[in-house]
ROSE-4610 file (N, C-alpha, C; in Angstrom, 1 decimal, always signed):
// ROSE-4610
residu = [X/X/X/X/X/X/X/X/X/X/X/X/X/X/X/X/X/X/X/X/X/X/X/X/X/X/X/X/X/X/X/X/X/X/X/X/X/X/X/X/X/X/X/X/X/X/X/X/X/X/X/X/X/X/X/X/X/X/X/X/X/X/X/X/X/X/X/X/X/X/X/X/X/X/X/X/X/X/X/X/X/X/X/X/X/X/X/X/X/X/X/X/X/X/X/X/X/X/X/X/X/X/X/X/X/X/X/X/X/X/X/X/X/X/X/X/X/X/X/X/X/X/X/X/X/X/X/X/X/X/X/X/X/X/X/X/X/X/X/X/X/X/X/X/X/X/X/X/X/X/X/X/X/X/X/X/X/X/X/X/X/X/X/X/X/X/X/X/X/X/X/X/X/X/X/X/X/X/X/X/X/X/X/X/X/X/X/X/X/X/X/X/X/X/X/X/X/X/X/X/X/X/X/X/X/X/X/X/X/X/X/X/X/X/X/X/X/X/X/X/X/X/X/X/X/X/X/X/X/X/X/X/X/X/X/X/X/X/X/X/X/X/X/X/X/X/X/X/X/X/X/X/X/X/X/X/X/X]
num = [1/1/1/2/2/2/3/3/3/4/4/4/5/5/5/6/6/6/7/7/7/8/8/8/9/9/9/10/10/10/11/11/11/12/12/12/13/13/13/14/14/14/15/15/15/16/16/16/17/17/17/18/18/18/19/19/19/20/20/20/21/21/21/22/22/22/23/23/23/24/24/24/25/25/25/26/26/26/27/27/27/28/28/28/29/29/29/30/30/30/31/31/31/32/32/32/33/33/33/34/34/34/35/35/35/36/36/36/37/37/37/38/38/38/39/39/39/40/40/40/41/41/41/42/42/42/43/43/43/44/44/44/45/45/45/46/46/46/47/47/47/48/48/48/49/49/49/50/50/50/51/51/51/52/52/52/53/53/53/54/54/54/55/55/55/56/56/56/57/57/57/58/58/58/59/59/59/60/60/60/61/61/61/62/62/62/63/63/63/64/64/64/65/65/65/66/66/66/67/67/67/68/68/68/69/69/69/70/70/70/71/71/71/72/72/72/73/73/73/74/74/74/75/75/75/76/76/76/77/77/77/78/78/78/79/79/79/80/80/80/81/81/81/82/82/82/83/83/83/84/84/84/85/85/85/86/86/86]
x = [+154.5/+153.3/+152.8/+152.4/+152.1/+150.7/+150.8/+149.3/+148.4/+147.0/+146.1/+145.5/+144.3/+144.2/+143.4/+143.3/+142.9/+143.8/+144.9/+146.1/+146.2/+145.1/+145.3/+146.0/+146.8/+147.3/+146.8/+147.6/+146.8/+146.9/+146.0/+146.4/+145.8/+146.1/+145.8/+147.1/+146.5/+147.1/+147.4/+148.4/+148.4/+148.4/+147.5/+147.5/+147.4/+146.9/+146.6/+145.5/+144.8/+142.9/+143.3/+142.5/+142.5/+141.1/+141.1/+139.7/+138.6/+137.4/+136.3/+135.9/+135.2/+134.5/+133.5/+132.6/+131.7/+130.0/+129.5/+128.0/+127.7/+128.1/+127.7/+128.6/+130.2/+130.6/+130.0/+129.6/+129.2/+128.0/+126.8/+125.6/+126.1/+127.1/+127.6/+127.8/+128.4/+129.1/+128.2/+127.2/+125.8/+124.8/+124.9/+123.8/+125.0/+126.6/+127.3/+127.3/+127.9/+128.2/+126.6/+125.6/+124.5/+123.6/+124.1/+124.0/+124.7/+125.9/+127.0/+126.9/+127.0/+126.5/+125.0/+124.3/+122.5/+123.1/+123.5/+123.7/+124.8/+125.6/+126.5/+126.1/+125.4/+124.5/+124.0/+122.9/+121.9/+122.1/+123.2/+123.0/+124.5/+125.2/+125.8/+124.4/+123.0/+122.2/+121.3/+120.9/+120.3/+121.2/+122.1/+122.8/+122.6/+123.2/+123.3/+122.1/+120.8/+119.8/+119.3/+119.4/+119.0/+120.0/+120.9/+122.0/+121.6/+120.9/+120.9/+119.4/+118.5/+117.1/+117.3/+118.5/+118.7/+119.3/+119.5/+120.5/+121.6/+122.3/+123.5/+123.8/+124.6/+124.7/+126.3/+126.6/+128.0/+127.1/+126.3/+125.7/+125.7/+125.4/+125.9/+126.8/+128.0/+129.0/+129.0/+128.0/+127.9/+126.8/+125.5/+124.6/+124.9/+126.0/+126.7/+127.3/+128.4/+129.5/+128.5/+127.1/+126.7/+126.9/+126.2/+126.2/+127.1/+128.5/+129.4/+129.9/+130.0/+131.4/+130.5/+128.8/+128.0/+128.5/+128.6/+129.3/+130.8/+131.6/+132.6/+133.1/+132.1/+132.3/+132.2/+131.2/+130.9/+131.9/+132.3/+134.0/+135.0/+135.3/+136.2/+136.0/+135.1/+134.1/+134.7/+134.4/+134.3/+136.1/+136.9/+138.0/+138.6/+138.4/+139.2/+138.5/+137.9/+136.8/+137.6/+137.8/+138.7/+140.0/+140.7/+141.7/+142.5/+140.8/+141.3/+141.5/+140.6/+140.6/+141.8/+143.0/+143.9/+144.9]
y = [+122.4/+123.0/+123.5/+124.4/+124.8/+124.5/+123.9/+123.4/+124.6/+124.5/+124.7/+124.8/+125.5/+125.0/+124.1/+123.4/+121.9/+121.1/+121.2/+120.4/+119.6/+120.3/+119.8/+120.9/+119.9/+121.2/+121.9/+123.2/+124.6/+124.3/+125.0/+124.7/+124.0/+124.1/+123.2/+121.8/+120.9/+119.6/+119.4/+119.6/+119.1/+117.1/+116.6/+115.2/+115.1/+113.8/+113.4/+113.0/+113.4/+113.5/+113.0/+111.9/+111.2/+111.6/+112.4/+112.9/+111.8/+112.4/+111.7/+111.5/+110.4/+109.5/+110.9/+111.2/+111.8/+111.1/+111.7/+111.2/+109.8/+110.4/+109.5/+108.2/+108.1/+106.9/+106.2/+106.9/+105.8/+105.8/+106.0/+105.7/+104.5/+104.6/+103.5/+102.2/+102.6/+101.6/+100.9/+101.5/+100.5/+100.5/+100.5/+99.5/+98.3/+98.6/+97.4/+96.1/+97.3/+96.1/+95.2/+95.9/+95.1/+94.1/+94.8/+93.7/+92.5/+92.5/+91.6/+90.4/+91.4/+90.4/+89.7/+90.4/+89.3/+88.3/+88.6/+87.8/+86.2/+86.6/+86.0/+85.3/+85.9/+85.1/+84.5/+84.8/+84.2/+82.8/+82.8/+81.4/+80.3/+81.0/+79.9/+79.6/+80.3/+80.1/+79.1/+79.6/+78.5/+77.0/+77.2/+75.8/+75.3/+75.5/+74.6/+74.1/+75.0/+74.6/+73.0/+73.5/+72.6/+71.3/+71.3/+70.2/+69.1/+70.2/+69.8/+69.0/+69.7/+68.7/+67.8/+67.1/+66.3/+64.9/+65.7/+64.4/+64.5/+65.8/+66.0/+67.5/+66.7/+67.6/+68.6/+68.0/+69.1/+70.5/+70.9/+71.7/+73.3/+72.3/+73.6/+74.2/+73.5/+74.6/+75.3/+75.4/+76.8/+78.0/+77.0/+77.7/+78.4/+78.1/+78.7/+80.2/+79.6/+81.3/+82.4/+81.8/+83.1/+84.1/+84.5/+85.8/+86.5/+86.0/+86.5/+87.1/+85.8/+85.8/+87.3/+87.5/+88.4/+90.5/+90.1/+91.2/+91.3/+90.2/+90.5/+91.2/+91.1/+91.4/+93.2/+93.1/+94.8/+95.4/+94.6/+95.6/+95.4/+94.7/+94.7/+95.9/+95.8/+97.1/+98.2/+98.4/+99.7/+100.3/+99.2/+99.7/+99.7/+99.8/+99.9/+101.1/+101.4/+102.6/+104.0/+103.7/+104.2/+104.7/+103.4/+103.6/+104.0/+104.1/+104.6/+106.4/+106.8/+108.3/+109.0/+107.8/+108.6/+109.3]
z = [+306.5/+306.5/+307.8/+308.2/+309.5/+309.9/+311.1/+311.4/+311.9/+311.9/+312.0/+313.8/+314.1/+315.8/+315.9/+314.9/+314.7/+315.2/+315.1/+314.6/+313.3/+312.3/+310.6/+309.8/+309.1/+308.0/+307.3/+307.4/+306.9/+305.4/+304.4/+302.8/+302.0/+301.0/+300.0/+299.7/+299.8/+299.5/+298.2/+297.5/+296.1/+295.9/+295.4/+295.1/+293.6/+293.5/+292.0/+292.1/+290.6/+290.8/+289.3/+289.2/+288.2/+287.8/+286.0/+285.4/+285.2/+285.8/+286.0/+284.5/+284.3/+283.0/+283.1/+281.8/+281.5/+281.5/+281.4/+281.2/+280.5/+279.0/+278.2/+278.0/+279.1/+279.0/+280.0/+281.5/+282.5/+281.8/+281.2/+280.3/+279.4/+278.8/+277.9/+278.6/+279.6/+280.7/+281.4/+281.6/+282.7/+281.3/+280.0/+279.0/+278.8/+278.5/+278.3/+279.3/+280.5/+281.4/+281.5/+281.5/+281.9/+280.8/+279.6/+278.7/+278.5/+278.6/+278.7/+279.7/+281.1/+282.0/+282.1/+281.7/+281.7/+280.6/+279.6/+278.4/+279.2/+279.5/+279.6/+281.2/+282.5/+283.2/+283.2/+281.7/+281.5/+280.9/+279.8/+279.7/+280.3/+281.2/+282.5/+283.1/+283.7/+284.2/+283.2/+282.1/+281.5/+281.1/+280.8/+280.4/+281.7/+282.7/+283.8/+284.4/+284.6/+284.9/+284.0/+282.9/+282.2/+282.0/+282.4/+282.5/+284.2/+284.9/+286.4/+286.0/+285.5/+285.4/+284.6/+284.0/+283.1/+284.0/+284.9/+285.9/+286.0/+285.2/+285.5/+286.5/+287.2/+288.6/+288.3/+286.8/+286.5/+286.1/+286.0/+285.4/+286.7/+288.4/+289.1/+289.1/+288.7/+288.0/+286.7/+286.5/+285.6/+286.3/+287.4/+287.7/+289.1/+289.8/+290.7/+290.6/+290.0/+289.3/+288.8/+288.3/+287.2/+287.5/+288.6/+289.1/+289.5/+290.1/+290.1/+289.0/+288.1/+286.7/+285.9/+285.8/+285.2/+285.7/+287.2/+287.6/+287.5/+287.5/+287.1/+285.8/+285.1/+283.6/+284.3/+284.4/+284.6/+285.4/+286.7/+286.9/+286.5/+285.0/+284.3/+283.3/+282.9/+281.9/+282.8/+283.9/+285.1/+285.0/+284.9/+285.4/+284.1/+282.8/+281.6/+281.4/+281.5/+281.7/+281.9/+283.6/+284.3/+283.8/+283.3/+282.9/+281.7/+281.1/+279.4/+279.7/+281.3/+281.3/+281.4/+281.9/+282.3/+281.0]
């Protein structure tokens, strides 16, 4: 390819462009993931709380992860997403 007086190559780069999700799936995608994850947050967060005022201290392991494991859902959601475009 012949450079440029940039020294960048002149042209068009042929790559691979993987087709973008449309509206109504990332719409779909942020009511799921975010339903899913409060749902599934919400009661690691409620069990455990309520395990921990009980006297039981196994319970921070559920009220720890929530928030993670709650987003994790949603970029699992994100990348099947993705992947169903191809």
């Amino acid at each position: 390819m012949p450079l440029g007086p940039d020294g960048l190559a002149e042209g068009r780069t042929r790559g691979y462009l993987a087709p973008m999700p449309n509206r109504a799936d990332i719409l779909v995608l942020g009511l799921t993931a975010g339903t899913v994850g409060s749902l599934v947050g919400g009661l690691m967060l409620g069990i455990g709380l309520g395990l921990v005022t009980q006297g039981a201290h196994i319970g921070w392991l559920l009220v720890l992860p929530a928030a993670p494991v709650s987003g994790a859902l949603g970029y699992i959601l994100a990348r099947r997403l993705v992947n169903q475009q191809d």
